[in-house]
C-alpha atoms as a printed R data frame, in Angstrom:
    type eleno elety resid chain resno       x       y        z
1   ATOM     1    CA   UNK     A     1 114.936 143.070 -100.454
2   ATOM     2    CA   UNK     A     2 116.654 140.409 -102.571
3   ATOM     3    CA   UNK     A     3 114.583 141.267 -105.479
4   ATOM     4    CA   UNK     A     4 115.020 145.325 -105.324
5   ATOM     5    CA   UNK     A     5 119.043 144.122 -105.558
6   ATOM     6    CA   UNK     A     6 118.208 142.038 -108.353
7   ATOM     7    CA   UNK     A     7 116.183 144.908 -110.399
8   ATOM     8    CA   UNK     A     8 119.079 147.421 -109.784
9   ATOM     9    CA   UNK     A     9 121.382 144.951 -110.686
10  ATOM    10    CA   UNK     A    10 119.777 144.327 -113.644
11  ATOM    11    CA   UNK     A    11 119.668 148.048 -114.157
12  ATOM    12    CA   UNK     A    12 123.028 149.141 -113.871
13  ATOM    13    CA   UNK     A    13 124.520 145.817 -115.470
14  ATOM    14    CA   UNK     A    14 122.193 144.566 -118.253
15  ATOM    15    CA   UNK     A    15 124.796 142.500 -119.926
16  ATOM    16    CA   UNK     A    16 125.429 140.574 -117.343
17  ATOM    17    CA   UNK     A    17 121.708 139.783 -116.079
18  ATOM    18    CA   UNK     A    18 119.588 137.152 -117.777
19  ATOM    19    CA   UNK     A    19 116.891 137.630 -116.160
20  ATOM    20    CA   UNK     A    20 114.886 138.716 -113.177
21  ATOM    21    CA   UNK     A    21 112.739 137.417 -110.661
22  ATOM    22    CA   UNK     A    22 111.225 138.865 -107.606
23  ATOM    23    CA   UNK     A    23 109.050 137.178 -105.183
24  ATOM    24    CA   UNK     A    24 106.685 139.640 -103.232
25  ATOM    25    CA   UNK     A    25 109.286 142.315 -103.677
26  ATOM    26    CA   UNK     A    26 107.568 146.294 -103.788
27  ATOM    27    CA   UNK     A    27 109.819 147.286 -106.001
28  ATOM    28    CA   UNK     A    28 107.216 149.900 -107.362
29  ATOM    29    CA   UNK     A    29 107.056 151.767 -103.783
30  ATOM    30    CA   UNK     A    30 110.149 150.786 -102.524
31  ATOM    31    CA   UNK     A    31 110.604 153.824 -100.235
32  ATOM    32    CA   UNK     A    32 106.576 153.143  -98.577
33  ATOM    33    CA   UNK     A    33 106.192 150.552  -96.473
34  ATOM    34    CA   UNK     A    34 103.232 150.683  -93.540
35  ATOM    35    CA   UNK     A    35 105.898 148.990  -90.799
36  ATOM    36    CA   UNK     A    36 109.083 151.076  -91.590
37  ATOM    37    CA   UNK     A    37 108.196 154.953  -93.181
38  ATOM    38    CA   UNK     A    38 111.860 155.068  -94.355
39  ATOM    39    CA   UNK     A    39 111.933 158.971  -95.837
40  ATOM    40    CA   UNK     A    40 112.251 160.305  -92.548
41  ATOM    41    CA   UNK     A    41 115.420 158.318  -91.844
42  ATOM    42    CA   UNK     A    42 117.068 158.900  -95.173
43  ATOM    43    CA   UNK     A    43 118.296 162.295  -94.050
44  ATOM    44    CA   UNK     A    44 121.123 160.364  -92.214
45  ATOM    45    CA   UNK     A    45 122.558 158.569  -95.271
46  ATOM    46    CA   UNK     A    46 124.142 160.898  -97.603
47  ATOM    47    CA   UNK     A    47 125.364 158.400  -99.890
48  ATOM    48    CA   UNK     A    48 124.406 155.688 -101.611
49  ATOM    49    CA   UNK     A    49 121.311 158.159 -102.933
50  ATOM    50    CA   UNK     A    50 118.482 155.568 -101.440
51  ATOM    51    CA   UNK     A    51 115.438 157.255 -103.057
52  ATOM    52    CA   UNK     A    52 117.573 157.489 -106.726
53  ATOM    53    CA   UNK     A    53 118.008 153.874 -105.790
54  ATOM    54    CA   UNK     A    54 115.015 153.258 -105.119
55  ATOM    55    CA   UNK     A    55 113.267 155.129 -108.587
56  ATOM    56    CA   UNK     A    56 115.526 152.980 -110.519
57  ATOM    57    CA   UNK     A    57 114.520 149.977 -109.599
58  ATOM    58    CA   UNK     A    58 110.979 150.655 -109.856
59  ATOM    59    CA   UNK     A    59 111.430 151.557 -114.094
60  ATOM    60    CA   UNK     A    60 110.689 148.402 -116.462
61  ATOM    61    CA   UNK     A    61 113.442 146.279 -116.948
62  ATOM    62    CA   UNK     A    62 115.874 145.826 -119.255
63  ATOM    63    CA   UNK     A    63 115.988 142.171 -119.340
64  ATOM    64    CA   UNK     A    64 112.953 139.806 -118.734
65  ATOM    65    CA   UNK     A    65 111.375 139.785 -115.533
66  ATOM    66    CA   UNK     A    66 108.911 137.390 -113.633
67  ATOM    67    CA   UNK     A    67 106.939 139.594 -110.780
68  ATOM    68    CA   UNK     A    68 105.627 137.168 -107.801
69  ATOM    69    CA   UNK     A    69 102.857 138.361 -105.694
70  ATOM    70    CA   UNK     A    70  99.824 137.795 -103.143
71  ATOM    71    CA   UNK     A    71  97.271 139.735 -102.196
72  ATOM    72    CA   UNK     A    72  97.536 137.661  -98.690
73  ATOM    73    CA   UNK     A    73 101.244 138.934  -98.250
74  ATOM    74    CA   UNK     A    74 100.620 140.510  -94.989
75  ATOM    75    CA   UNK     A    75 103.873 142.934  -94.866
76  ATOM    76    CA   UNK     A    76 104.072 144.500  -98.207
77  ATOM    77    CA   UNK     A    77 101.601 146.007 -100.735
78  ATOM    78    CA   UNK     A    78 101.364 143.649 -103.200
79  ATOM    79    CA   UNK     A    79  99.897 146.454 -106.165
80  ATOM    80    CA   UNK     A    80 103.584 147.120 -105.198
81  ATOM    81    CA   UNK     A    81 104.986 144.251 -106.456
82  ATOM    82    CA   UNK     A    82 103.807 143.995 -109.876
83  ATOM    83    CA   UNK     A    83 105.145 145.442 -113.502
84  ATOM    84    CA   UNK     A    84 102.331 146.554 -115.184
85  ATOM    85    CA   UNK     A    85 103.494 147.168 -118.453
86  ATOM    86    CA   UNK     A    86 104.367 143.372 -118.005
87  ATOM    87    CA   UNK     A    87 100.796 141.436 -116.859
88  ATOM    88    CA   UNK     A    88 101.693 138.568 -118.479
89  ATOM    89    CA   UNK     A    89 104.712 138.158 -116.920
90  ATOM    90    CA   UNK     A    90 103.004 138.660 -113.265
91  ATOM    91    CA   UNK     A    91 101.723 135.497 -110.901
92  ATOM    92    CA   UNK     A    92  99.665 135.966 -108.321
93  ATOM    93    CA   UNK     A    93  99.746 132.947 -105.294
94  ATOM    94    CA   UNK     A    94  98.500 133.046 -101.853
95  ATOM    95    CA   UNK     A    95 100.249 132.831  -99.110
96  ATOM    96    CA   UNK     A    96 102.086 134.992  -96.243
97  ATOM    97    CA   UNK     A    97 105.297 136.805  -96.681
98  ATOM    98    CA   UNK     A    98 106.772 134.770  -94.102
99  ATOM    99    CA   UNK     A    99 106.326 131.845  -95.520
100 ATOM   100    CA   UNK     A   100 106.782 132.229  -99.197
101 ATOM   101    CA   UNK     A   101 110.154 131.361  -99.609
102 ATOM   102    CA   UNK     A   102 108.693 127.596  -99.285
103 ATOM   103    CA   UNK     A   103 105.578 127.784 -100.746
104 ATOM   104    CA   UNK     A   104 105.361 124.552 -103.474
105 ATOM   105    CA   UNK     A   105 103.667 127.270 -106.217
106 ATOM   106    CA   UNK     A   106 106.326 129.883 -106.062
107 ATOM   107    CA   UNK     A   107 108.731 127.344 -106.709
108 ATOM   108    CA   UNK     A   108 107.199 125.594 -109.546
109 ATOM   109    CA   UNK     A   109 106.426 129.212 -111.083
110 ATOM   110    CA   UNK     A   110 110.248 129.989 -110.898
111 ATOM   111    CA   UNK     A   111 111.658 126.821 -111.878
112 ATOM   112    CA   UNK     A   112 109.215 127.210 -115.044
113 ATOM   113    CA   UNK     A   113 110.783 130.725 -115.789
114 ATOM   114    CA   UNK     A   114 114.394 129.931 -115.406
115 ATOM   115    CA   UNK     A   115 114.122 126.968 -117.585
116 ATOM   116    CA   UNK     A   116 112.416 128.663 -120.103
117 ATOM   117    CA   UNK     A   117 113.971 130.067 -123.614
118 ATOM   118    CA   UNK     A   118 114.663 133.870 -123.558
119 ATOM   119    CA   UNK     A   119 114.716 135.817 -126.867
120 ATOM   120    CA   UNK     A   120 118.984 136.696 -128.243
């Protein structure tokens, strides 16, 4: 969920986010997930607003992005976890959701778009 943070972070404080990276994240369908249906169990949180939450971080971003995702991911959607106004700025790798946190590729993709120069 690191990368949903990130995106509403990003979100709320603009100024203070360079940039954004999420790494088989569905931020588009946060709320819709095939192991956890979470609607039914918002009803007992009354605040924060989870589902306003969760609409916000699914809108573009306000800062640049880099949108990490497999097709193999085996726990989330992955058409989830992609910006499509932003293709360009969308990898796909293979690999499992468990095990993506090490995979050589996603690293190399990240440490490519941190270094990189950012427009302003």
């Amino acid at each position: 969920m690191g990368g949903i943070f990130a995106r509403l972070l990003a979100h709320l404080h603009p100024d203070k986010v360079r940039q954004v990276a999420t790494v088989c994240s569905p931020f588009r369908e946060t709320m819709d997930s095939a192991l956890l249906p979470l609607p039914p169990f918002l009803r007992v949180w009354r605040t924060p607003d989870l589902p306003q939450m969760a609409s916000m971080a699914a809108q573009p971003l306000p800062v640049p992005g880099t949108f990490i995702f497999s097709r193999n991911d085996g726990i989330v959607a992955w058409e989830s976890c992609v910006e499509p106004s932003q293709p360009e700025d969308c990898f796909e790798i293979f690999g499992a959701h468990v095990t993506i946190n090490r995979d050589p590729e996603v690293l190399t993709v990240l440490a490519r778009r941190f270094a990189r120069e950012l427009p302003g």
